[in-house]
C-alpha positions as CSV (number, residue, x, y, z in Angstrom):
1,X,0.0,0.0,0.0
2,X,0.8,3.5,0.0
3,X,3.0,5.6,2.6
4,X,1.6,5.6,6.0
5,X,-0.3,8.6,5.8
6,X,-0.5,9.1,1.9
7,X,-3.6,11.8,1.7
8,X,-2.9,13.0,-2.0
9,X,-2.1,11.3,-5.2
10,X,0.4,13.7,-7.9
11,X,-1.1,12.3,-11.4
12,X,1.5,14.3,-14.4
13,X,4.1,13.3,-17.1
14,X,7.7,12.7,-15.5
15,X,9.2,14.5,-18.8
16,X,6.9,17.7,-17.8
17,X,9.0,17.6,-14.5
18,X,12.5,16.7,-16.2
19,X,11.9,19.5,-18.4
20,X,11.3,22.3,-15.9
21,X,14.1,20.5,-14.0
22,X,12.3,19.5,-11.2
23,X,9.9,22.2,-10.5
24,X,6.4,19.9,-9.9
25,X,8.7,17.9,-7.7
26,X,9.2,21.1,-5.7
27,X,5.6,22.8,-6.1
28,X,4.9,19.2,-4.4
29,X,7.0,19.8,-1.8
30,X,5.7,23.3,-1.3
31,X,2.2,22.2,-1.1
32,X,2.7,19.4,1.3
33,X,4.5,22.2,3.6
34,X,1.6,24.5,3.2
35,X,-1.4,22.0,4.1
36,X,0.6,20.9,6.9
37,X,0.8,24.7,8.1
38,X,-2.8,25.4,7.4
39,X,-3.8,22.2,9.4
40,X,-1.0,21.4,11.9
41,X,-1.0,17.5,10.1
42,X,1.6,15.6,8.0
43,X,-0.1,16.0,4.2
44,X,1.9,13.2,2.1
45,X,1.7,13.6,-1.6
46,X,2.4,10.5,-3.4
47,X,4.5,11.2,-6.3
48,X,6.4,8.2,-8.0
49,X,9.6,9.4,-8.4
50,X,9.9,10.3,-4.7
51,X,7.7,7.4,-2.8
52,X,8.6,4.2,-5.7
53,X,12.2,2.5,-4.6
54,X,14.4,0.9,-6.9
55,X,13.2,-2.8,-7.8
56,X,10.0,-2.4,-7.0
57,X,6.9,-3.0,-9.3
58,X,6.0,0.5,-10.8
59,X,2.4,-0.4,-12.3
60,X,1.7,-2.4,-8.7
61,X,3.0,0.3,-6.8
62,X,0.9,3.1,-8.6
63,X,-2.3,1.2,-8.6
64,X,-2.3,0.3,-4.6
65,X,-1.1,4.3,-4.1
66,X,-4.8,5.5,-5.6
67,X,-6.2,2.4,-3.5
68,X,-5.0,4.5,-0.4
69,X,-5.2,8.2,-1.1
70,X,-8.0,10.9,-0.7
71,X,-7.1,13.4,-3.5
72,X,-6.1,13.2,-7.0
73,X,-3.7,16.3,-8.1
74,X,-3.8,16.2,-11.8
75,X,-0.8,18.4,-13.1
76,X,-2.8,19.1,-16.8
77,X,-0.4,20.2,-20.0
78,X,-0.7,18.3,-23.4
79,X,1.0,15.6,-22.3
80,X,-1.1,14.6,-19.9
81,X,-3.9,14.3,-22.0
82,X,-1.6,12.2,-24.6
83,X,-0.8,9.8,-21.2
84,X,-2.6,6.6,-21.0
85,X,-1.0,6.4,-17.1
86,X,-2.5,9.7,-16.8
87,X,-5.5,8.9,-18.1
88,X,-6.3,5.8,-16.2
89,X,-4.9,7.0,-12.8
90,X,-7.9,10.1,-13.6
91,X,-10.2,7.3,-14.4
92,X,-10.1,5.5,-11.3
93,X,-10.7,8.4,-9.2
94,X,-13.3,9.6,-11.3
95,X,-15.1,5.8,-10.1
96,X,-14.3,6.7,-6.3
97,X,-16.0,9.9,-6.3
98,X,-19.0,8.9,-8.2
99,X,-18.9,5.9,-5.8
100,X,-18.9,8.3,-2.3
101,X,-21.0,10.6,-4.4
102,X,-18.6,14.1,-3.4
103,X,-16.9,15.4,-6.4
104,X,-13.9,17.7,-4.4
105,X,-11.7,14.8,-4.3
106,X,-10.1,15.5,-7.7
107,X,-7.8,19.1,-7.6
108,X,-6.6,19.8,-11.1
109,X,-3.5,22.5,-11.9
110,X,-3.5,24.0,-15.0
111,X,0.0,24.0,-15.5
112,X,0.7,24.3,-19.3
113,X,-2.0,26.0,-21.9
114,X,-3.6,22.6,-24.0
115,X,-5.8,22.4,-26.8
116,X,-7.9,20.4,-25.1
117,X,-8.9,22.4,-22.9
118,X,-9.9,25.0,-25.6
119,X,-12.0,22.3,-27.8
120,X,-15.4,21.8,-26.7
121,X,-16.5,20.0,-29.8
122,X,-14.6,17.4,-29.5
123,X,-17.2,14.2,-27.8
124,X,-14.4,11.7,-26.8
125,X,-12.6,14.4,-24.9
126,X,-14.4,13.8,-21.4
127,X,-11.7,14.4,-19.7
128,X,-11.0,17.8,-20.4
129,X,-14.9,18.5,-19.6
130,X,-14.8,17.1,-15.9
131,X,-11.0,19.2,-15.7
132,X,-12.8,22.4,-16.9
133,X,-16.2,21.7,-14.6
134,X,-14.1,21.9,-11.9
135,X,-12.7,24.7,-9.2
136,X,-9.3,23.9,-11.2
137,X,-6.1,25.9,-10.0
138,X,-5.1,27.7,-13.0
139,X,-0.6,28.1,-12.6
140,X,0.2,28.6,-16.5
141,X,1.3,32.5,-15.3
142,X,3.6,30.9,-12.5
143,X,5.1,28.6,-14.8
144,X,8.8,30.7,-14.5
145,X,8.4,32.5,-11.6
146,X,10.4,31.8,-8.5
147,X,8.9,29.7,-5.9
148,X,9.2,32.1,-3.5
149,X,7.2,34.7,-5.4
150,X,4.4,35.8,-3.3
151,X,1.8,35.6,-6.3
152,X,2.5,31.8,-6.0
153,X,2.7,31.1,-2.8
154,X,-0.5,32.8,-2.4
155,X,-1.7,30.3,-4.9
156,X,-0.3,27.2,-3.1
157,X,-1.7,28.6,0.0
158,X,-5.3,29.2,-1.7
159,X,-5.1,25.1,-3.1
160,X,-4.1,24.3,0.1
161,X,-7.0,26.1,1.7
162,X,-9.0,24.2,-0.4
163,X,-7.8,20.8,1.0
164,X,-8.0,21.8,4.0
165,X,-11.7,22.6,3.4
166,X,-12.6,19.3,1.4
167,X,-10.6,17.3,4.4
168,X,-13.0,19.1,7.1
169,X,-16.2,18.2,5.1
170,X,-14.7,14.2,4.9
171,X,-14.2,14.3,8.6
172,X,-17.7,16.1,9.7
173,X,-19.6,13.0,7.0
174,X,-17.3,10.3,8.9
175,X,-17.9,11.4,12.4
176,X,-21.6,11.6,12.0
177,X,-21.6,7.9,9.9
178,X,-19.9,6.8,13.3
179,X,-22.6,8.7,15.3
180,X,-25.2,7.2,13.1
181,X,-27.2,10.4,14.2
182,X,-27.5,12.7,10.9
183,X,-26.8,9.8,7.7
184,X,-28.9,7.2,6.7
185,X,-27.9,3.6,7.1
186,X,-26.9,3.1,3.8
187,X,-25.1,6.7,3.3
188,X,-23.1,5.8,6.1
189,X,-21.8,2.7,4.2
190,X,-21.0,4.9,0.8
191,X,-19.4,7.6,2.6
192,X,-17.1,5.6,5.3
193,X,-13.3,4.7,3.8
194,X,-12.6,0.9,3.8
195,X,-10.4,1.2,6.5
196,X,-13.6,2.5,8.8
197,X,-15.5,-0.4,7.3
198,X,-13.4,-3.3,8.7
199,X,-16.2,-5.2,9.5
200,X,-17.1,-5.7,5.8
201,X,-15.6,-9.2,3.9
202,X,-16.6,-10.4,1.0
203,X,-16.0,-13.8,2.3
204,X,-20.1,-14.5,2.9
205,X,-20.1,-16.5,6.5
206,X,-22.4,-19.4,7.0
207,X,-23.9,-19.2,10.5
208,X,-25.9,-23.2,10.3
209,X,-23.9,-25.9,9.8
210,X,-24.3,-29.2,8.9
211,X,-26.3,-29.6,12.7
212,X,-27.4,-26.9,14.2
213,X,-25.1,-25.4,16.7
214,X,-25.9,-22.1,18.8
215,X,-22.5,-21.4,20.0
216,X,-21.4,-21.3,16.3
217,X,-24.5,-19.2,15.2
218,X,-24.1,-16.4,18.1
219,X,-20.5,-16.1,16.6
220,X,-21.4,-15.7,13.2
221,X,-23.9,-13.1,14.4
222,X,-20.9,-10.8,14.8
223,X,-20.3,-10.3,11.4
224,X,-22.0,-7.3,9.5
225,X,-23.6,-9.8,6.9
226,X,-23.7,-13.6,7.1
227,X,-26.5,-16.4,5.8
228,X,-28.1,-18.8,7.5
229,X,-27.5,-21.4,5.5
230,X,-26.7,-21.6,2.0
231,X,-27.3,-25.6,1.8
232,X,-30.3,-25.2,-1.2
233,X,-29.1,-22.1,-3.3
234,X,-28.4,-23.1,-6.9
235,X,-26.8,-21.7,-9.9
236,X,-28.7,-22.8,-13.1
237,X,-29.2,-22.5,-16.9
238,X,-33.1,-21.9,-18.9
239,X,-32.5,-25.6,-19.8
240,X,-32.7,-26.5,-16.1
241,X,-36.1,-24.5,-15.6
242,X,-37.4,-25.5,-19.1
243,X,-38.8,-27.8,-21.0
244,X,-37.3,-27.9,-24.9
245,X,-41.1,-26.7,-26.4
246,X,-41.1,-23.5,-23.9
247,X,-37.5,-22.3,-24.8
248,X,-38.9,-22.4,-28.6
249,X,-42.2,-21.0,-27.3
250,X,-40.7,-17.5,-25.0
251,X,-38.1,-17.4,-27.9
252,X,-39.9,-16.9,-30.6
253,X,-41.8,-14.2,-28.1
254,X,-38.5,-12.5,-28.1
255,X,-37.8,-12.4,-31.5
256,X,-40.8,-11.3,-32.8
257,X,-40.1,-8.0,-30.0
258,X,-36.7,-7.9,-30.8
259,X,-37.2,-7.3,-34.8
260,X,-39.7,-4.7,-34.4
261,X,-37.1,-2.8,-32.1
262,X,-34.6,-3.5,-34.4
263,X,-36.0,-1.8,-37.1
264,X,-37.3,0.7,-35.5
265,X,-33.7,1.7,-34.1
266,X,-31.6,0.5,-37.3
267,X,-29.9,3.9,-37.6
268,X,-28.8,3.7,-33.7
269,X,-27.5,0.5,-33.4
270,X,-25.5,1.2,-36.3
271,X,-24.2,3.7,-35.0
272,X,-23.0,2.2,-31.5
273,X,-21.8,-0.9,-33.3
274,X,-19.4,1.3,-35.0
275,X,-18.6,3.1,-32.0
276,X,-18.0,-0.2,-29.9
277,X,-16.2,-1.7,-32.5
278,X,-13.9,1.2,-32.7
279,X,-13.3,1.1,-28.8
280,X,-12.5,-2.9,-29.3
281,X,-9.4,-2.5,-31.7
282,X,-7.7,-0.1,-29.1
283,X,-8.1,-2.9,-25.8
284,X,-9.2,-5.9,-24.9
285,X,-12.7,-6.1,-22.7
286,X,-14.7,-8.2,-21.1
287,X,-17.8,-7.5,-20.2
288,X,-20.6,-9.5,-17.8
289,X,-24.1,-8.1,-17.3
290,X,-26.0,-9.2,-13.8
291,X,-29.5,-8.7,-14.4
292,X,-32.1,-8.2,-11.3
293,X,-34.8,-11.9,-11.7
294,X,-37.2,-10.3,-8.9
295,X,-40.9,-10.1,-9.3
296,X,-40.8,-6.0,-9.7
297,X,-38.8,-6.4,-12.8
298,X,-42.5,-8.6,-14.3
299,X,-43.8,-7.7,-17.7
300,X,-42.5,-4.5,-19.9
301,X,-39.2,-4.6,-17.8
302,X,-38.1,-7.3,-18.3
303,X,-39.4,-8.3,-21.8
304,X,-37.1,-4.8,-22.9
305,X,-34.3,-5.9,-20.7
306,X,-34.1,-9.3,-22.2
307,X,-34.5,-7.9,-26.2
308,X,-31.9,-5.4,-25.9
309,X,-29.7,-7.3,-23.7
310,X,-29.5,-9.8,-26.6
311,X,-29.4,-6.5,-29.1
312,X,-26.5,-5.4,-27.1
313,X,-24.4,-8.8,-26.6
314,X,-24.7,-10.0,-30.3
315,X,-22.9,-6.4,-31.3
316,X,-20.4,-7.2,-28.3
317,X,-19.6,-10.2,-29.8
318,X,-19.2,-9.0,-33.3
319,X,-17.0,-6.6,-32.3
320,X,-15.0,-9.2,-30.6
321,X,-16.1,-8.5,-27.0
322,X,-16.0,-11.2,-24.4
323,X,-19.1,-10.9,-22.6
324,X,-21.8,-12.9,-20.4
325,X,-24.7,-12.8,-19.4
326,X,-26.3,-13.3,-15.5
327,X,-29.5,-13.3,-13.5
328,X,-29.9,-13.2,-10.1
329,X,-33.3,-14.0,-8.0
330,X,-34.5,-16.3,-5.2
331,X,-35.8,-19.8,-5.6
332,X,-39.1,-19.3,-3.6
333,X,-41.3,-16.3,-2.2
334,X,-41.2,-17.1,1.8
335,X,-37.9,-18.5,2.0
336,X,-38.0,-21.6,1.0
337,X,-36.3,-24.6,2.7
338,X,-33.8,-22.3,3.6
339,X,-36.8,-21.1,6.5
340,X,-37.8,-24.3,6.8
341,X,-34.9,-25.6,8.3
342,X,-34.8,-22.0,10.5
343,X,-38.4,-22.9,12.2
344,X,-37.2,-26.4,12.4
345,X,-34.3,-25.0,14.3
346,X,-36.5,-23.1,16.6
347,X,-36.2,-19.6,14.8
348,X,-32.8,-18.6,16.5
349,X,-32.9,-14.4,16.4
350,X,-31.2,-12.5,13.9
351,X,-30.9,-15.8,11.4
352,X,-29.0,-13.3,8.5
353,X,-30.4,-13.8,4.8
354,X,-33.2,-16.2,5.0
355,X,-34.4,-17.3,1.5
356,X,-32.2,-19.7,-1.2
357,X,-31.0,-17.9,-4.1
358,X,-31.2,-18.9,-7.6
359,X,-28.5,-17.7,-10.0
360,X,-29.2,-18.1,-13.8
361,X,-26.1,-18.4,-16.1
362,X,-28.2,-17.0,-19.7
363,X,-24.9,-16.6,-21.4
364,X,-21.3,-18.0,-20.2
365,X,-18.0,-16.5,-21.4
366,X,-17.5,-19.4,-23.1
367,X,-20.7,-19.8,-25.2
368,X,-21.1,-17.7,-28.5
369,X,-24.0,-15.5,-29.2
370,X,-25.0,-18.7,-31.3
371,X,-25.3,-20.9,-28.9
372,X,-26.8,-18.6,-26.3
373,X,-29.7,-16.9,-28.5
374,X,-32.3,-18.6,-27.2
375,X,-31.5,-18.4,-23.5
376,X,-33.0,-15.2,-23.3
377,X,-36.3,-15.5,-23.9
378,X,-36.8,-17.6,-20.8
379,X,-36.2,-14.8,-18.4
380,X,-39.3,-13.8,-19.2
381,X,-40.6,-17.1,-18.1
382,X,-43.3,-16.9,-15.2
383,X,-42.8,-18.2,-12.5
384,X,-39.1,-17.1,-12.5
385,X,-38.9,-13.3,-11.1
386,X,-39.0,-13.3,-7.6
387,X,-37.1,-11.5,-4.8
388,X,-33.9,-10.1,-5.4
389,X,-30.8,-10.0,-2.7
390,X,-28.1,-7.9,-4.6
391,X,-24.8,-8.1,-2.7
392,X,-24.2,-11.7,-3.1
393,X,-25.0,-11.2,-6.7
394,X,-22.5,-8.8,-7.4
395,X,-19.6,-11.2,-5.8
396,X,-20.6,-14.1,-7.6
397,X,-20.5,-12.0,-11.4
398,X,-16.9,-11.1,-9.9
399,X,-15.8,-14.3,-9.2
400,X,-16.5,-15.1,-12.6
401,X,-14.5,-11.9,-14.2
402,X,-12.0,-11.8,-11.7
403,X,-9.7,-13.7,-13.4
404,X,-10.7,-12.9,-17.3
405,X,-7.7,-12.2,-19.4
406,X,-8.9,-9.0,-20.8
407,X,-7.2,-5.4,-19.7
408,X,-10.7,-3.8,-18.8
409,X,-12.6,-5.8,-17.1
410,X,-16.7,-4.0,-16.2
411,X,-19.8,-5.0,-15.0
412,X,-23.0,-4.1,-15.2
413,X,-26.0,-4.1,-13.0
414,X,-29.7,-3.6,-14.1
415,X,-32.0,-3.4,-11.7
416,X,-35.1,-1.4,-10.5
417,X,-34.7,-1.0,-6.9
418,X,-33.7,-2.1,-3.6
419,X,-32.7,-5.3,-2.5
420,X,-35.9,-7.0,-1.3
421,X,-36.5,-10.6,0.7
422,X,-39.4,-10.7,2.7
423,X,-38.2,-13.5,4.7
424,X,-34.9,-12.3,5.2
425,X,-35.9,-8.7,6.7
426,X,-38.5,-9.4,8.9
427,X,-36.1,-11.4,10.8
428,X,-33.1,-9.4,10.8
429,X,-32.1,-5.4,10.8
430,X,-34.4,-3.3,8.0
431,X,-31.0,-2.5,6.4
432,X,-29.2,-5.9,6.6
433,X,-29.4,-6.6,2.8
434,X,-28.6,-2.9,1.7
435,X,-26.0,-2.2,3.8
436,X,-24.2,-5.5,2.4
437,X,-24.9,-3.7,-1.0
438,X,-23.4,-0.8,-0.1
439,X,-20.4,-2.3,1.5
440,X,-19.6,-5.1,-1.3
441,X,-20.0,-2.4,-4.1
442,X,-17.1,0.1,-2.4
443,X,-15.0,-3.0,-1.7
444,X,-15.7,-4.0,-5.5
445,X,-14.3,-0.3,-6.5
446,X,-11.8,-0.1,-3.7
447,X,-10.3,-3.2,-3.7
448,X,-10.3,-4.6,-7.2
449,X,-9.8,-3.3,-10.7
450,X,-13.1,-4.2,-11.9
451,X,-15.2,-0.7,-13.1
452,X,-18.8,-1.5,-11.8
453,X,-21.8,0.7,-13.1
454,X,-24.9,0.4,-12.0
455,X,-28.6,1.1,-14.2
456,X,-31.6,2.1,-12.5
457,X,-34.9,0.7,-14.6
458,X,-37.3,3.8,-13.9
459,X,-35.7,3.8,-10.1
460,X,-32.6,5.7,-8.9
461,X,-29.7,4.1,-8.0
462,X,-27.3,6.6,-6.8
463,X,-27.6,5.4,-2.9
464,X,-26.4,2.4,-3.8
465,X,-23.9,2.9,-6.9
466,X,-23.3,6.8,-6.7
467,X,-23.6,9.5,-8.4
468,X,-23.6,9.7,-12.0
469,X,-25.8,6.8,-12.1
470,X,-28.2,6.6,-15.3
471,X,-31.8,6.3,-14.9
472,X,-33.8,4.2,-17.6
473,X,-37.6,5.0,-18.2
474,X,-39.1,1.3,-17.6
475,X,-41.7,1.8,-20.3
476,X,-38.3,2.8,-23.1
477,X,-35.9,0.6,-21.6
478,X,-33.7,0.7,-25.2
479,X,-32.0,2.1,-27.2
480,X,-31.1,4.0,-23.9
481,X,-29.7,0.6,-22.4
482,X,-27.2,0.7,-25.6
483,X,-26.0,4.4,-25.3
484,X,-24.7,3.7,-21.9
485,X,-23.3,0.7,-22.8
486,X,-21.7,2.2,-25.8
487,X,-20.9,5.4,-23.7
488,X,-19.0,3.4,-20.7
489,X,-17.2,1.3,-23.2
490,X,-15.9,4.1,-24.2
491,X,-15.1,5.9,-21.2
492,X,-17.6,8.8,-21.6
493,X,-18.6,8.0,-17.6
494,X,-20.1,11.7,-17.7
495,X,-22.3,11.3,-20.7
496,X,-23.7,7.8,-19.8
497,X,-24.7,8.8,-16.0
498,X,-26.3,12.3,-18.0
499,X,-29.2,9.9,-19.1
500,X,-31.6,10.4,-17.0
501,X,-34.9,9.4,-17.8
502,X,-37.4,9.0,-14.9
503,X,-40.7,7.0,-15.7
504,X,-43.7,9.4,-16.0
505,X,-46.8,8.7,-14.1
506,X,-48.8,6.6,-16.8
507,X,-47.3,4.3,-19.5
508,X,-47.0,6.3,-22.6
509,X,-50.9,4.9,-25.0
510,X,-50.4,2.0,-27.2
511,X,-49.5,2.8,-30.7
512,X,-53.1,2.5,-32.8
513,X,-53.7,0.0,-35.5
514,X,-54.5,1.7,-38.9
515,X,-57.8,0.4,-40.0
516,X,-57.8,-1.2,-44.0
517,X,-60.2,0.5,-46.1
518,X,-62.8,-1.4,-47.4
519,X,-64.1,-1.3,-50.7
């Protein structure tokens, strides 16, 4: 990990430094000084020339560093915006603040005039719009002045002031999560650092054993999130679920959908099949899409989840895309045996989740779009959608894409609300399942390289996934579903949490039928 004490990460171009013979290494210097002057406190900056030793792992090293700071310091001149370190190191901080949902964590300096941040035409260029959209430090007049000129130590002091500030407003959101008095249950989860979170693992502890055994339960009962038993969950395929006639049957249901949306959207899935295909011959990607099976998600939902989810991965897959496809529900309504054997046990308080989940494999890495086209149509199968515990979800689609070969590695999550078991909250804490959420979602983003984005279905997701979190219109599901796909492939995070699209009151009237004339 970082330096004990590492608060600020230095994101710039080591030539920019060798150039100016050092000078950002000393503006560094100076800055660290002044924070610690404003605020009586050590203020480390992590820069790699100063905190990376000889023999150690540079791309290791620089990852774990913005794992463990609290501010990125972008120092911006044209080559920055030509550095894919640069770039990436923005990227990932871009995630954590959309993540704690406070956007004064990154503190550009304008350090060297750029073209880029002159051109507003240019689309791809998102970062350069969050840069200019910010209270950046503007230093291109300071460039060749001495650092001892009071002009620019009055600027250090002002950037330093403004730290100082942004650290105040951390600490005031930390001490009341701890307090538990002024934030909700799950703010307190998206707002608390991982190392205030150490109660949070993603390791998922079982509380009954083979036999039941109190002594073993009441320990188990420390944890933060833990099941009771996880003896009937099951992960499945449609063919598990479905005889051979009603795959054929809610396929051919999905197909005739799927063509009229199709040509009703030819021009704009062109269009992003050019613009994912593009984004596919500059890295490799995988991609997995965890899709919420509960009841809520019944009818319109998921019949336009299911269409353009198979729109979406046979232009993946074209475009040479890993991908796969997952659903997530619950095997019964009322918990199942899983309650069963929890009333047979003589309903020991505070069980943890109470219900055996289902997981539905609809497309693996390993099939082709071929062999997987007619798994879709069976997540529209009744009888299937019922309740929806998201936490657990999320870690089994990573432990699937953990390990994929592919450079970028995302995830998305389409759902239209909350987590929701009946049986599991009327027995434990109202919050149990969404705190676990909360808490597997910022170990997901602070803890592994995996980029995880969130899509509310005609619900807000921001509690949960953060700011910047699109909202679909449940009755128009697609092409919006595409555009942030498309968007987040390409790294246009701004533009794809822009779409916003809240579902109006009433369902928009059903397109009328043109009568034939008769003769």
């Amino acid at each position: 990990m970082a330096p004990s004490g590492a608060a600020a990460f230095m994101s710039y171009v080591r030539s920019d430094d060798d150039h100016d013979s050092g000078r950002i290494t000393e503006l560094r210097r100076c800055l660290e000084g002044e924070v610690k002057m404003q605020t009586g406190r050590s203020f480390h900056i992590f820069q790699d020339r100063n905190d990376i030793s000889w023999g150690q792992q540079w791309k290791e090293r620089i990852e774990d560093a913005l794992l463990d700071v609290t501010f990125l310091i972008p120092i911006v001149t044209p080559s920055f915006f030509q550095s894919a370190a640069c770039k990436k190191e923005f990227e990932i901080f871009l995630i954590r603040e959309n993540t704690l949902g406070i956007q004064r964590l990154i503190l550009p300096i304008y350090y060297v005039s750029c073209d880029e941040m002159g051109n507003d035409s240019d689309p791809s260029n998102e970062i350069s719009k969050i840069v200019k959209s910010r209270n950046w430090a503007d230093w291109r007049g300071f460039r060749f002045e001495p650092l001892t000129a009071p002009a620019l130590r009055q600027q250090i002091a002002s950037l330093a002031t403004t730290i100082k500030e942004a650290m105040k407003e951390l600490e005031t959101v930390f001490a009341a999560a701890k307090d538990n008095k002024s934030i909700k249950a799950h703010e307190v989860l998206a707002i608390t650092s991982l190392s205030d979170s150490v109660s949070y693992s993603p390791e998922i502890a079982v509380a009954r054993q083979d036999t039941y055994n109190e002594d073993h339960i009441l320990k188990i009962q420390e944890k933060s999130y833990y099941v009771y038993t996880n003896k009937f969950d099951e992960i499945i395929t449609p063919m598990d679920i479905c005889q051979p006639d009603e795959i054929v049957r809610l396929h051919a249901a999905l197909l005739n959908y799927l063509r009229r949306e199709s040509m009703s959207n030819a021009s704009h899935i062109r269009n992003n099949r050019i613009e994912i295909s593009n984004s596919a011959k500059k890295e490799g990607i995988a991609i997995s899409f965890l899709i919420d099976n509960s009841g809520s998600m019944r009818g319109r939902k998921i019949l336009d989840t299911s269409v353009w989810t198979s729109i979406i991965v046979n232009i993946l897959s074209q475009a040479g895309i890993p991908n796969e496809v997952l659903g997530f529900t619950t095997r019964a309504w009322k918990g199942g045996q899983s309650r069963e054997m929890w009333l047979a046990d003589g309903k020991p308080s505070q069980p943890g989740r109470l219900n055996d989940l289902r997981y539905v494999i609809y497309k693996s890495f390993d099939q082709t779009f071929q062999e997987a086209d007619t798994n879709f149509g069976p997540m529209m199968r009744e009888g299937l959608l019922k309740e929806n515990i998201d936490g657990e979800a999320l870690l089994w689609a990573y432990s699937r894409i953990k390990d994929h070969a592919a450079e970028r590695k995302i995830m998305f999550i389409i759902s239209d609300g909350a987590p929701i078991d009946d049986s599991t909250l009327s027995v434990n804490q109202g919050n149990f399942l969404e705190s676990h959420l909360i808490g597997t979602i910022k170990w997901l983003r602070t803890t592994t390289h995996v980029e995880i984005y969130g899509i509310g279905i005609g619900h807000d997701l921001s509690a949960y996934y953060g700011s910047g979190t699109p909202t679909l219109n449940e009755f128009q599901i697609g092409p919006d579903l595409l555009d942030v796909v498309s968007l987040a492939v390409n790294k246009q995070w701004t533009r794809a949490g822009s779409i916003q699209k809240p579902t109006p009151a009433s369902p928009p009237p059903a397109p009328r039928r043109r009568r034939k004339k008769t003769r």
